[in-house]
C-alpha positions as CSV (number, residue, x, y, z in Angstrom):
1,X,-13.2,-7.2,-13.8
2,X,-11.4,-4.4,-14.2
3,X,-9.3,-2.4,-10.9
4,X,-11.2,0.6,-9.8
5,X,-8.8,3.6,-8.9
6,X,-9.0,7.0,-7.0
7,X,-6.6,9.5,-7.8
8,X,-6.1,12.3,-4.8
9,X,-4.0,15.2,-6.4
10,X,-4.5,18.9,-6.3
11,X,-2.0,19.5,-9.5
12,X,-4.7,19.1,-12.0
13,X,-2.6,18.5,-15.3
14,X,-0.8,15.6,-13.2
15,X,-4.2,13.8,-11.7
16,X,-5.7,14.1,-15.7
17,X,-2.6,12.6,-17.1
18,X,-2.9,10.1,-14.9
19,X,-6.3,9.1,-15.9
20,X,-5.6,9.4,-19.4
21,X,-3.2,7.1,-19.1
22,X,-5.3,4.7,-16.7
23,X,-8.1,4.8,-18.6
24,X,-6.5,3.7,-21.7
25,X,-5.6,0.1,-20.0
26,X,-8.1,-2.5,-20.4
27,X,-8.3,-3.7,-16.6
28,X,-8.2,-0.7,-14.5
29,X,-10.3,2.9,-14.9
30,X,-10.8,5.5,-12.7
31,X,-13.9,6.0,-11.0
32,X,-13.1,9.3,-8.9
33,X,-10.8,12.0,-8.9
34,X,-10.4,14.4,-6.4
35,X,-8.2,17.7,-6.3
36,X,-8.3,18.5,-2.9
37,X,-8.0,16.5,0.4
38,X,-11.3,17.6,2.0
39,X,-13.5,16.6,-0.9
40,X,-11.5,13.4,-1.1
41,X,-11.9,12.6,3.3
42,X,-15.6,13.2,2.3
43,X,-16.1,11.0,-0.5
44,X,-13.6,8.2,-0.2
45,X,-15.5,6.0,1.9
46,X,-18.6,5.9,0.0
47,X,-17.1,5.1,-3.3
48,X,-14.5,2.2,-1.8
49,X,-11.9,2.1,-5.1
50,X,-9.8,-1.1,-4.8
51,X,-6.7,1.6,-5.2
52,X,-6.3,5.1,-4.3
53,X,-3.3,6.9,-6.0
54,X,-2.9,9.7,-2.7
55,X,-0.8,12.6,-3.2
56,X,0.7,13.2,0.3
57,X,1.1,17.6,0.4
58,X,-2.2,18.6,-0.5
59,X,-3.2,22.3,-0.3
60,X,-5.6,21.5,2.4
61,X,-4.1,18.8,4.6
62,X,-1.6,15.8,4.2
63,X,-2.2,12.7,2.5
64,X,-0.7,10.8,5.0
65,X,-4.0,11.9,7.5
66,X,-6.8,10.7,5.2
67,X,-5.5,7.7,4.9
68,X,-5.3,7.6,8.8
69,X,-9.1,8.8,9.3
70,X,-10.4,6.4,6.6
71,X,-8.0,2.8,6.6
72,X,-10.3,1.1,9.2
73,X,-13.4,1.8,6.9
74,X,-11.9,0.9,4.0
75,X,-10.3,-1.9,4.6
76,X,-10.2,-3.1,1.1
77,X,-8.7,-0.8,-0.5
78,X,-5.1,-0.2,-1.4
79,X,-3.4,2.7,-0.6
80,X,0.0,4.3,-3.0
81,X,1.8,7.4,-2.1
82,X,2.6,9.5,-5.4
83,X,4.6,12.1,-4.9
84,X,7.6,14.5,-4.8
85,X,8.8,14.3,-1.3
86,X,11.3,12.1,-0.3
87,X,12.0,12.9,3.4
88,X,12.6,9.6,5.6
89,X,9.3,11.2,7.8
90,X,7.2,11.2,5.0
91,X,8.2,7.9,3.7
92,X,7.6,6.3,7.4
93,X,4.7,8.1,8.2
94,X,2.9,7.3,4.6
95,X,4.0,3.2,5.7
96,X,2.8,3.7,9.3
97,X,-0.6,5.0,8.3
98,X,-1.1,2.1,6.3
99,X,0.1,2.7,2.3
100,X,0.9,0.0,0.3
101,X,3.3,1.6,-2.6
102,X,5.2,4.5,-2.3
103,X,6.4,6.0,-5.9
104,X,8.0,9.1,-6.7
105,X,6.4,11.3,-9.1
106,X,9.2,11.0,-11.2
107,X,8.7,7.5,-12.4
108,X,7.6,6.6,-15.8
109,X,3.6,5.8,-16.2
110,X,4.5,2.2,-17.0
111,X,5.8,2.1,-13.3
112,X,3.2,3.7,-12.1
113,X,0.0,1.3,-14.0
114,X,2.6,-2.0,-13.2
115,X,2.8,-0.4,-9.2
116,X,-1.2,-0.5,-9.5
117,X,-1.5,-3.9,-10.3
118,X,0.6,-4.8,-8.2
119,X,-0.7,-3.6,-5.0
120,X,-4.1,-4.8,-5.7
121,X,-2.3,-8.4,-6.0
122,X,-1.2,-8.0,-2.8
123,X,2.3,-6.5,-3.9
124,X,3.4,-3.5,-2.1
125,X,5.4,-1.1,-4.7
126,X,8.3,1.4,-3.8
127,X,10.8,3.1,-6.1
128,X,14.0,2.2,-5.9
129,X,15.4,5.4,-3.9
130,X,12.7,4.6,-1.7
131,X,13.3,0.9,-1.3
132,X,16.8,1.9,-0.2
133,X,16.0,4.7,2.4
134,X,13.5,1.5,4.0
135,X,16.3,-1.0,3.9
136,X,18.8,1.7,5.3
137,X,16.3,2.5,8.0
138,X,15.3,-1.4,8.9
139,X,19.4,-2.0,9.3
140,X,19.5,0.6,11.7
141,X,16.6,-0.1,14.0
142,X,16.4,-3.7,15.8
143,X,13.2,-3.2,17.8
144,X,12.3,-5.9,20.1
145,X,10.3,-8.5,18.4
146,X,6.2,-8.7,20.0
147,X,3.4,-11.1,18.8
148,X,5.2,-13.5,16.6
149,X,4.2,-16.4,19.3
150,X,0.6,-15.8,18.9
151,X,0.3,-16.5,15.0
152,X,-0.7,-19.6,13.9
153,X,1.4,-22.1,12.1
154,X,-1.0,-21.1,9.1
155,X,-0.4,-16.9,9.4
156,X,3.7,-18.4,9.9
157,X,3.6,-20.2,6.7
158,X,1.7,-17.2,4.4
159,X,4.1,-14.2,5.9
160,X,6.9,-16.7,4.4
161,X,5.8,-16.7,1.5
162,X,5.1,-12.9,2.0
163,X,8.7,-12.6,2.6
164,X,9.8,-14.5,-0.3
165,X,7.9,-12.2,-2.4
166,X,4.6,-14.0,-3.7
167,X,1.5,-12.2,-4.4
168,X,-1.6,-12.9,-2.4
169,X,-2.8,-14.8,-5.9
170,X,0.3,-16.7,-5.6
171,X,0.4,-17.6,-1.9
172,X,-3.6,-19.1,-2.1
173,X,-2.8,-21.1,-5.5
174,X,0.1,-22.4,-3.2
175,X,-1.6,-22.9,0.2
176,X,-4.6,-24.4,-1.4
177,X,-7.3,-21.9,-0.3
178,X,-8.8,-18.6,-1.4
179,X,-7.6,-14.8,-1.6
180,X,-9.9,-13.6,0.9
181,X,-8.9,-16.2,3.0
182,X,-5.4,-15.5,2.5
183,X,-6.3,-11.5,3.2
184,X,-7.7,-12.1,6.3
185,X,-4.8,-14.3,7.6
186,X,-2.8,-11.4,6.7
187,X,-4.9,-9.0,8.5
188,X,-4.0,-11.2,11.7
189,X,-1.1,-10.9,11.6
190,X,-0.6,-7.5,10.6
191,X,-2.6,-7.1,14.2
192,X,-0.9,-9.3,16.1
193,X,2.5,-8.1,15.2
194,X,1.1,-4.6,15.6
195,X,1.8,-3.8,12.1
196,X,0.5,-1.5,9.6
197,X,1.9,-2.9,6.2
198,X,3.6,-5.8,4.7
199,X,7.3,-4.5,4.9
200,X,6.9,-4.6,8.6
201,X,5.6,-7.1,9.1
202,X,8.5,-8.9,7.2
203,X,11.5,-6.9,8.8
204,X,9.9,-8.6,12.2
205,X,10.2,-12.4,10.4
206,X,13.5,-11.7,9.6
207,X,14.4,-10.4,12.9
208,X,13.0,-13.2,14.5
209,X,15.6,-15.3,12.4
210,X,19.0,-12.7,13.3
């Protein structure tokens, strides 16, 4: 079954390349696009894309805010930030509100298709400039650590493996249940560590081991 995708970008030559490109891969196509951020708040919901390539300054409104009015009613869908800014704010605000990838316009379309398959594996892809403003960011903040008693040996064990870098495929082959099951232990977590996203939820682990 091939990955449905959304593509939210108001630079028109950019969002049609990136279907043409898409579209030419055997297990993904793209099933909406939208050029402005209205259309895209409107529409979104109903159509439910497994990943939704959001460009975050829209002519209308930021990316970052749909993704903050739609994330709890679409709860299955993967969320990547493509675009030209690379302000710390942005970056954190894009992470916060709930995406999953954060790539740089910049990057070659193989990056771009391998970041897609990725995130809907449970991966959560960043370009390496951005990787490095995260990392700089996490070394300087050492918030106190909240929730990590209430997870279950279970949610302990799969934000492990999280850490160490398995996909959500991966971590059910090696836990011996499903994906969904393994989705939902993750949504625990992310809610009792009062989290929005995988790389926060692993800087708390690790903090918990400082």
């Amino acid at each position: 079954m091939s990955i449905s995708i959304a593509i939210v970008e108001d630079e028109k030559n950019y969002n049609n390349a990136l279907k043409k490109v898409i579209n030419y891969q055997q297990d993904m196509k793209v099933i909406a696009q939208f050029f402005d951020g209205n259309d895209a708040l409107n529409n979104l919901a109903s159509i439910s894309p497994d990943v939704v390539m959001m460009d975050i300054q829209l002519q209308d409104m930021l990316g970052i805010e749909i993704i903050l009015k739609l994330r709890k009613d679409m709860p299955n869908t993967q969320f990547i930030m493509c675009t030209s800014f690379e302000e710390d704010e942005k970056i954190f605000n894009s992470l916060k509100a709930g995406a999953m990838g954060y790539l740089v316009k910049g990057e070659s379309m193989d990056k771009i298709l391998s970041s897609i398959r990725d995130v809907h594996n449970g991966g959560a892809p960043i370009s390496f400039s951005i990787a490095r403003k995260v990392l700089h960011h996490f070394e300087k903040e050492s918030p106190e650590v909240k929730g990590f008693d209430e997870l279950t040996e279970r949610e302990k064990e799969i934000l492990e493996l999280l850490s160490q870098g398995l996909l959500y495929k991966e971590i059910a082959d090696k836990t011996f249940i499903s994906m969904d099951t393994v989705k939902k232990h993750v949504g625990n977590i992310y809610r009792k560590l009062h989290v929005n996203n995988k790389v926060e939820a692993i800087n708390k682990l690790n903090q918990t081991k400082n």
